[in-house]
N, C-alpha and C positions, 0 to 999 in steps of 0.2 A: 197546424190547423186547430181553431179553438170550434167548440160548440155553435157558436152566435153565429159563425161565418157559412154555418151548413143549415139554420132553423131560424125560420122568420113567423112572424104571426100570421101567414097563409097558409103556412102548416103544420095548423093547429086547427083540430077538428072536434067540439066537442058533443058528447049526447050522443053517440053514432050507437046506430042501431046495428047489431050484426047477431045471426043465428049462430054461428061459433066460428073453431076456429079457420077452418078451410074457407070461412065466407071473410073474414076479418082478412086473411093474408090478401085475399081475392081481391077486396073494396079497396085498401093501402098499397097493392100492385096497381090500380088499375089509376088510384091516386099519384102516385107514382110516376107513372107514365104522362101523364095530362099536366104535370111539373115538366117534364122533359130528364126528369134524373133518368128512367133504364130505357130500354127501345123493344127487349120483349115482356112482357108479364110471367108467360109461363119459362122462362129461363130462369128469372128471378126466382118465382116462386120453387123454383126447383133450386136454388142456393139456398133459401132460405131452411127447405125441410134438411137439405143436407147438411146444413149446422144443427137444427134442430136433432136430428138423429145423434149427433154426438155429445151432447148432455143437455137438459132443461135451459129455455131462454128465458121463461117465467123465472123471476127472483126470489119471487117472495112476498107477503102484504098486498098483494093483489097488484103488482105489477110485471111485464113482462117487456124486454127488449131483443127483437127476432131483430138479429142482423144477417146478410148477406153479401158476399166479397162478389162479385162477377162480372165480365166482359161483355154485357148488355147494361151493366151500369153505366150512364153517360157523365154523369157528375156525382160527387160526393151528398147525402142530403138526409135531412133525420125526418120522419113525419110521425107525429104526434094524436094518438085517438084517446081522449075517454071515452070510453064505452056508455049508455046509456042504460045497460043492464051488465050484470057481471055476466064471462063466458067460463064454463070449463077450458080448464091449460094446463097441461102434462107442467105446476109449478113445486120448486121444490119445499112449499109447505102445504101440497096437495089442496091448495084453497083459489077458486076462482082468480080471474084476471078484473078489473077495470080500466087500468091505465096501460098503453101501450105505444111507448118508442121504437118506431121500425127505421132502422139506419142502413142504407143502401150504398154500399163503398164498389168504385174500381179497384179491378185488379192490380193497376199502377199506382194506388196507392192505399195497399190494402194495412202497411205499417200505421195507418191515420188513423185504425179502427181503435186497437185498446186506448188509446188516447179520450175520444170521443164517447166511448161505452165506461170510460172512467167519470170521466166529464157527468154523464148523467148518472150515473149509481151515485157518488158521489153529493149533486142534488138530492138524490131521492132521499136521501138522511136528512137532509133541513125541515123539521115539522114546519118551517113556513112556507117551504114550498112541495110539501105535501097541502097543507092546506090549500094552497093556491089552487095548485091544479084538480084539488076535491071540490070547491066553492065557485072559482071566477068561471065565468062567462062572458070574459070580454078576451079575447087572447092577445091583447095590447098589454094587460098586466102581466100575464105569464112570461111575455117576453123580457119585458120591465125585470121583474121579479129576478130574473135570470143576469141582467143587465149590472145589475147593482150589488152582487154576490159578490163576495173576494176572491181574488184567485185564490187556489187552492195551494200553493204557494207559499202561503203568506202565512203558514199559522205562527201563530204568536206562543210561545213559550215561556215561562217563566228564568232567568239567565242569572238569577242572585245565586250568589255560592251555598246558602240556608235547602234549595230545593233539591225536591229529591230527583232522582235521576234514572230513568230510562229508556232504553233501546228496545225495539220490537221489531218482528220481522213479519210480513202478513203473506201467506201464498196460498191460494184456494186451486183447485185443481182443474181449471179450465186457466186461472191466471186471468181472468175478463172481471166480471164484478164484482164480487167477491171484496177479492183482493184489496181495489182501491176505497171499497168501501168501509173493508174493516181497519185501513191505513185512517180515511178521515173520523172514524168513529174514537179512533185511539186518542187523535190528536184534540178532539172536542174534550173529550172525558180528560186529558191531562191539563187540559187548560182551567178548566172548571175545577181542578183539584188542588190548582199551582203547581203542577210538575212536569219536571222538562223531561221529554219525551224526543228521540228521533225513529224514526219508521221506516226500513228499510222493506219494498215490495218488489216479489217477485212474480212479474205478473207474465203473460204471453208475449211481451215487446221487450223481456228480460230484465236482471236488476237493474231499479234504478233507485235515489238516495243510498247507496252503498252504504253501511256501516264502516266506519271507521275504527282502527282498532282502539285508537283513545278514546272513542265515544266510548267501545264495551268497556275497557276497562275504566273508564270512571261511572259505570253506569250500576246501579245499588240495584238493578231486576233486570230480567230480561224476559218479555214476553214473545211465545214463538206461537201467532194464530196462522198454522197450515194443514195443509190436508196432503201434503205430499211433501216427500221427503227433502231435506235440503243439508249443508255442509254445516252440523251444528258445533264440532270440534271448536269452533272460534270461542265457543263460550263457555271453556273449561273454566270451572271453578267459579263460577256465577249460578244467583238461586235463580231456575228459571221456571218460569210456569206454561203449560203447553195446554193450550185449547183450539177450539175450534176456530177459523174464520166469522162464520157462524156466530160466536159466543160474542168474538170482540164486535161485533156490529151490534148485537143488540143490548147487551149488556154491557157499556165499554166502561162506565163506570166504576161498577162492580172489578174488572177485568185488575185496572188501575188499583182499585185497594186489595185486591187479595195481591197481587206481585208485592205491593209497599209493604204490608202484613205478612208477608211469605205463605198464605195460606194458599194451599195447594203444590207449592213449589218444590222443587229439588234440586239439591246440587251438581253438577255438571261435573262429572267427574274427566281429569286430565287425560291426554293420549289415547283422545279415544272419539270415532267421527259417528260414535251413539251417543244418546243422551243418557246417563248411567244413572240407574234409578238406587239411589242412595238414600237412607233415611229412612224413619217413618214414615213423612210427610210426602212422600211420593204414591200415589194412587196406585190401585191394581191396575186401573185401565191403564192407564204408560204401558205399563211390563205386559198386559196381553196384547198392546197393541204391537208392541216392541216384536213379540215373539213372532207374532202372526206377520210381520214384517219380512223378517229371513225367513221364511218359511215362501215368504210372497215370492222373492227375490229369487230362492232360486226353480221353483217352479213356471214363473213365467221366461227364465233364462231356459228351460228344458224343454218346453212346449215348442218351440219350434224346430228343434231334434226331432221331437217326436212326429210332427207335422211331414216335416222331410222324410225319416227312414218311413213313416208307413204309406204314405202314396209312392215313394220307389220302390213299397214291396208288392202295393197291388196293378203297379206298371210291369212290373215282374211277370205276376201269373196271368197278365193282359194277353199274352203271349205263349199262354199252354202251364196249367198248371202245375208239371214237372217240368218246362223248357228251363229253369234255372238251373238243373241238374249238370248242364251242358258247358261246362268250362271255356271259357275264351266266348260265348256269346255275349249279346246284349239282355238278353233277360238273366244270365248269370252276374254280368256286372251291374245293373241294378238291383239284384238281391241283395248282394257284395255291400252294395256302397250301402240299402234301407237297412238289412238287417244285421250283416256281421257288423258295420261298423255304426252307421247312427244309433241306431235301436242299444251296440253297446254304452254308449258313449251318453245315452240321457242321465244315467241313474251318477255316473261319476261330474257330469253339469250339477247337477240335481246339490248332491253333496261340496261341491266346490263351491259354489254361489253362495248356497247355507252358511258355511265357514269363512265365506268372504264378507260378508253383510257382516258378519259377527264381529271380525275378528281382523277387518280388511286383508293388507295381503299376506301378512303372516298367517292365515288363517287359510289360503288359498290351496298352495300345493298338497299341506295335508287332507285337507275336504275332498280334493280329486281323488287323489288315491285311496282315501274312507271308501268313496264310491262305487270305485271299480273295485273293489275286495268285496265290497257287499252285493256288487252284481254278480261278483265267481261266485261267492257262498250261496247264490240262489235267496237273498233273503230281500230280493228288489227293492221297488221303493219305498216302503215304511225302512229298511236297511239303510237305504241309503239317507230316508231323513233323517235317522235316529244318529247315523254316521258324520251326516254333517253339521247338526247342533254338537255334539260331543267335540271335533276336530276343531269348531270356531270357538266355543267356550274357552275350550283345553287350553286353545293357541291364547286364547286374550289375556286367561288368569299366567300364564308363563311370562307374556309380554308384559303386563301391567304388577305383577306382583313378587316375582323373581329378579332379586338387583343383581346384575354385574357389573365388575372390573368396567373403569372406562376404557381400559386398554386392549378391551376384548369385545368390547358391546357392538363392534360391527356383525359379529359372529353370531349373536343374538339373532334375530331376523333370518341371515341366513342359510346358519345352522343348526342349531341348535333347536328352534322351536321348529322347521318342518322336520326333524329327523326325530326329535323326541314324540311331540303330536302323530305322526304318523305311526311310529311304531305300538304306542300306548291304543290309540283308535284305532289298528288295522288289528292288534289283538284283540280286542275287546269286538272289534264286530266280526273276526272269525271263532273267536269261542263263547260267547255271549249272546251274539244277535243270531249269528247265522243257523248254529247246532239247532237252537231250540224252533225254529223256523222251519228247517228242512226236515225234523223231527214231527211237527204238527203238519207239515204234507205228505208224507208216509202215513199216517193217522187218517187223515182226511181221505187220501187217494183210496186204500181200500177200503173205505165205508163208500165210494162211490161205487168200486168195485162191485161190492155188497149188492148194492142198490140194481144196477143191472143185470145184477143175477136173478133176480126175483121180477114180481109181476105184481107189485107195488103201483106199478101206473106211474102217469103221465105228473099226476098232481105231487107228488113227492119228489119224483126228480126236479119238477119245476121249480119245487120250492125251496128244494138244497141249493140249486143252480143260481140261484136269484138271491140266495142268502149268502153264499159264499161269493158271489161276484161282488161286493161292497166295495173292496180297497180299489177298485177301477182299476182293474192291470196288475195289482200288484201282489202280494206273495201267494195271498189268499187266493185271490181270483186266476191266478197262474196255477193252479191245484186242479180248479175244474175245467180248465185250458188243458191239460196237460190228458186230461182224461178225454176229452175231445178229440186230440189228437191218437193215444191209444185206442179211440174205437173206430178214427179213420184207420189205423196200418192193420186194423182186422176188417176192414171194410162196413164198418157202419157206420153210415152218414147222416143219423137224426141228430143225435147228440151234437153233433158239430153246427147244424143247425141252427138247438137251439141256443147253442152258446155265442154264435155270433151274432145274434138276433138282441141277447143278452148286453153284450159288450156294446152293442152301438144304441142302447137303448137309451142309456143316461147322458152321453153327450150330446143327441137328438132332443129328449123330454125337457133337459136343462135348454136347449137354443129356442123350445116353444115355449115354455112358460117366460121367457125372458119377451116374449114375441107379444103373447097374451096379455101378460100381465108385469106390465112392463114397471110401470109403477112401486110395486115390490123390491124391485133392484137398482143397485147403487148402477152410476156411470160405468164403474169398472167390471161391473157384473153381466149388464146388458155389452157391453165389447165382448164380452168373456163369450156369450151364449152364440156370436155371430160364430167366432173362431170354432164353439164346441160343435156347432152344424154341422160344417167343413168334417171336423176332426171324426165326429159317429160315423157319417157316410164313410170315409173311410177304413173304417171297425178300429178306430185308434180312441180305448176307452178314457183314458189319459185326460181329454179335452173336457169333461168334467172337475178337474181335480180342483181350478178355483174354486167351485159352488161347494164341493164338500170339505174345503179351507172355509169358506165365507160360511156358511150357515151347514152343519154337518147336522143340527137335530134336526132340520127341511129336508134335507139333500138325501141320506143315508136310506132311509123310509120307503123314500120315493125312489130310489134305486131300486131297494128290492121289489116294491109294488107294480113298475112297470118292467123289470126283468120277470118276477114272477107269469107278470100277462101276455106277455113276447113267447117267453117259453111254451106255456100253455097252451098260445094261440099254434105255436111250433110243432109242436109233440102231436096235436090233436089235427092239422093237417098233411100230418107226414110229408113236413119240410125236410130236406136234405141236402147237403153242402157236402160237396167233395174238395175243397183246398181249405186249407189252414188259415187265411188272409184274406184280403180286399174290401168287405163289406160291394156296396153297391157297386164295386166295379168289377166284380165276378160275373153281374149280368150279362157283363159285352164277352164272356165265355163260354162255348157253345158246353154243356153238359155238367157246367160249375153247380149250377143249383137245377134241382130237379123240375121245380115251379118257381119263377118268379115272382110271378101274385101271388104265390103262397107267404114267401118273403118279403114281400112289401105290405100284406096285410097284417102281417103278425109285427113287424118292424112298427107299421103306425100304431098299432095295438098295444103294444109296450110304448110305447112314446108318448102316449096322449096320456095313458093312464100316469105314467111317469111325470108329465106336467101337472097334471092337474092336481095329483095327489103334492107336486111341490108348492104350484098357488096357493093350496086349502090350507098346510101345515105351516106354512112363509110369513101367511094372513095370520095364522090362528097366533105363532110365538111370538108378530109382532103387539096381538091384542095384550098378551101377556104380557108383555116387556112393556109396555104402557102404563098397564095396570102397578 
């Protein structure tokens, strides 16, 4: 299915008036319709926000292409508005819309779409037909215009043996525009420089122009424009330069001489499916992006451990908040499965992933078991992170820098490096990480101690409460957990209060501010905030941990500023919790919480301030970072 067989010059509409964007979807549905492409409007319009909700359709440059896959589609069909005034558009260079391709695909042929959404990105980089559809007024030319283009197919390359030679890979993180655009931006810019270039894109319809291995290896650069990970081992030993998708569209020139010049570049180092940042000439961004990578990996392999054991721990006390006490029941074997065993089993995920990202699979069996040694030693999850960069490093520098006997190198892999890495990282995180850990929650515990011996008030505890809650779950905040739980088995139920009011504050505040101010957060940011919803309601502090990965000078602040207002709000309506678990699902227990509204208004109370105080400071380090 090409372009021209779905878009004629009846549907092209130029000058349209529209008050934004809910009226624009409305007038191109209702267009739509009166073509005969869909049979409902509001079906449509409801595919379309459901694409929109999963990342910007706006481009960029004041253009935007909402598309829609659905079974009120009748026919394949693109329609075309200039705007007659720019509108606001959730765009990802925050700059109004004027031009807007709205492409309406069936479900039966929903494979047609990247094709056709390449098809026009693709367009949109020829400044003549930018021009065209800024100036004409006749939509016979526009068609024209499109008519007489080359297929995209065809680029012409330079093939004398004198040229220079590159491969490039382009993947933007939807895989839709992006992608193909920063493929034909490479291929203009190589042509204009004389150099041959092949473009390998991995977009949503999957690779296609594959690299061949004799292209990389006769290819003197290699440029990687992605935004998500991809299998880089192919290009051991090649200088390669790693930018944005982004970059190669609008710069592709530029893109083209720094690879030729190796400026920005680094060497890809062998037996290894990272890109090894070797050299001077390799930037720090690489290596923090690198870092912040294993770190991503195994966090979001953990988050659904944790998603799991804590809703089968507050299905648990659904059912009478000691009914788990009862061996051979069902509310024992759901504490069973959320707590003895998920709840064990995140922090050894956690560290296994880490080590695997790093270090792949010789990296693997030692990370698990880092893990679970740093969950016995009580030194949770900073333990277990700190367990799993050390056991992936440890694994890679043995694998990549230690030569063996060919006659024994099977042994390498696996032997040698999980039983050496394991033993090296399981000492070091029980006498290194763990001692001085459980040593500062002894410390900490009776200054809490302390603290409720006295008549100090409300505002002290809340602000220890709120300070020490920071690491989200984990060693720290497992201190003033633990004391929570000490003032329930003497029967005092404030504290407990406000520590879980505490704990579901940051994954609640994070899912509003991503709500609010949505704008502020990456694609992966705004997913992150739906899941951390889920995750607060039920008291699994965890469900924060991207945001305080992604921006910890926004997040950390704002942790404590809406814990601080939770607790406060806590302490001063004599809120009180009698189970150790569930967040909102203790409501449906008759005598769980003392007032409900008491726990719902200090809950929102901490959460609002908790967002807001993340928009304000999110806004402020981005003005900095600008400047």
């Amino acid at each position: 299915m090409k372009l021209l067989d779905i878009f004629n010059k009846d549907a092209i509409k130029l000058d349209m008036t529209v008050k934004d964007k809910e009226d624009l979807y409305q007038k191109m549905a209702n267009d739509l319709k009166g073509f005969g492409a869909i049979k409902d409007e509001s079906k449509f319009m409801t595919a379309l926000q459901e694409r929109d909700a999963q990342s910007p359709t706006a481009i960029g440059d004041g253009v935007a292409i909402p598309h829609g896959v659905s079974e009120t589609v009748e026919k394949p069909f693109v329609l075309y508005y200039r705007l007659a005034s720019p509108i606001s558009y959730e765009a990802l260079d925050d700059q109004p819309i004027k031009h807007v391709f709205m492409l309406a695909i069936p479900n039966d042929l929903r494979n047609n779409q990247v094709k056709i959404l390449s098809d026009i990105s693709v367009l949109l980089l020829d400044e003549g037909f930018r021009k065209v559809i800024d100036s004409e007024d006749d939509p016979n030319e526009i068609v024209a215009f499109i008519q007489n283009q080359k297929k995209e197919s065809s680029h012409q390359v330079p093939t004398h043996a004198s040229a220079k030679k590159i491969v490039a890979v382009t993947a933007c993180t939807t895989g839709i525009a992006h992608t193909f655009m920063a493929e034909k931006s490479l291929y203009t810019a190589a042509e204009k420089l004389g150099v041959q270039i092949n473009v390998e894109t991995q977009g949503a319809g999957g690779v296609e122009h594959q690299l061949t291995a004799e292209q990389i290896a006769g290819a003197d650069a290699v440029i990687l424009a992605i935004e998500k990970g991809i299998d880089e081992s192919r290009f051991a030993g090649k200088d390669v330069l790693k930018i944005s998708p982004g970059k190669a569209i609008k710069e592709g020139l530029h893109v083209i001489e720094d690879a030729i010049d190796k400026k920005g570049t680094f060497k890809m180092a062998s037996h290894s499916t990272e890109s090894a940042e070797i050299g001077s000439s390799q930037s720090s961004q690489n290596k923090t992006k690198s870092f912040y990578q294993h770190m991503l990996s195994g966090v979001s392999s953990m988050i659904p451990i944790v998603v799991a054991g804590g809703i089968l721990i507050a299905l648990s006390f659904s059912f009478g908040i000691t009914a788990f006490e009862n061996e051979g029941t069902l509310p024992w074997a759901l504490f069973q499965i959320g707590n003895v065993s998920a709840f064990t089993l995140m922090f050894p995920v956690l560290a296994g992933f880490i080590a695997y990202d790093i270090a792949d699979k010789p990296g693997f069996a030692p990370g698990i078991i880092a893990g679970l040694v740093a969950h016995n030693t009580g030194s949770g999850f900073f333990g277990a992170l700190v367990a799993g960069y050390l056991a992936g490093y440890l694994a890679l520098f043995i694998n990549r820098k230690l030569p063996f006997p060919k006659s024994i190198q099977g042994l390498k892999t696996i032997v040698f490096i999980p039983v050496v890495t394991t033993l090296i990282v399981g000492l070091v995180t029980i006498f290194v990480i763990g001692t001085p850990i459980a040593y500062l929650q002894e410390i900490v515990m009776n200054f809490l101690s302390s603290l409720s011996d006295n008549n100090t008030g409300i505002v002290v505890l809340s602000l220890v409460f709120s300070l020490l809650y920071f690491d989200l779950g984990g060693p720290i905040s497992k201190m003033v957990y633990s004391f929570g739980l000490a003032a329930l088995s003497e029967k005092i139920y404030g504290p407990m209060g406000a520590i879980m009011v505490i704990g579901m504050v940051p994954p609640i505040g994070m899912a509003l501010a991503t709500l609010i101010r949505p704008k502020l957060f990456e694609l992966e940011e705004r997913e992150a905030g739906k899941t951390a919803l889920i995750l607060g309601m039920s008291f699994i502090t965890e469900g924060a941990i991207p945001f305080l990965i992604a921006k910890p000078k926004s997040s950390v602040p704002s942790f404590m500023i809406g814990g601080f207002v939770g607790s406060l709000v806590s302490f001063s309506l004599g809120l009180e919790i009698t189970a150790p678990h569930g967040g909102l699902f203790l409501a449906l227990i008759p005598n769980a919480i003392n007032n409900v509204l008491y726990f719902l208004i200090a809950l929102i109370a901490g959460s609002l301030a908790c967002a807001l105080s993340m928009i304000v400071l999110t806004n402020k380090f981005n003005k900095t970072a600008k400047n």
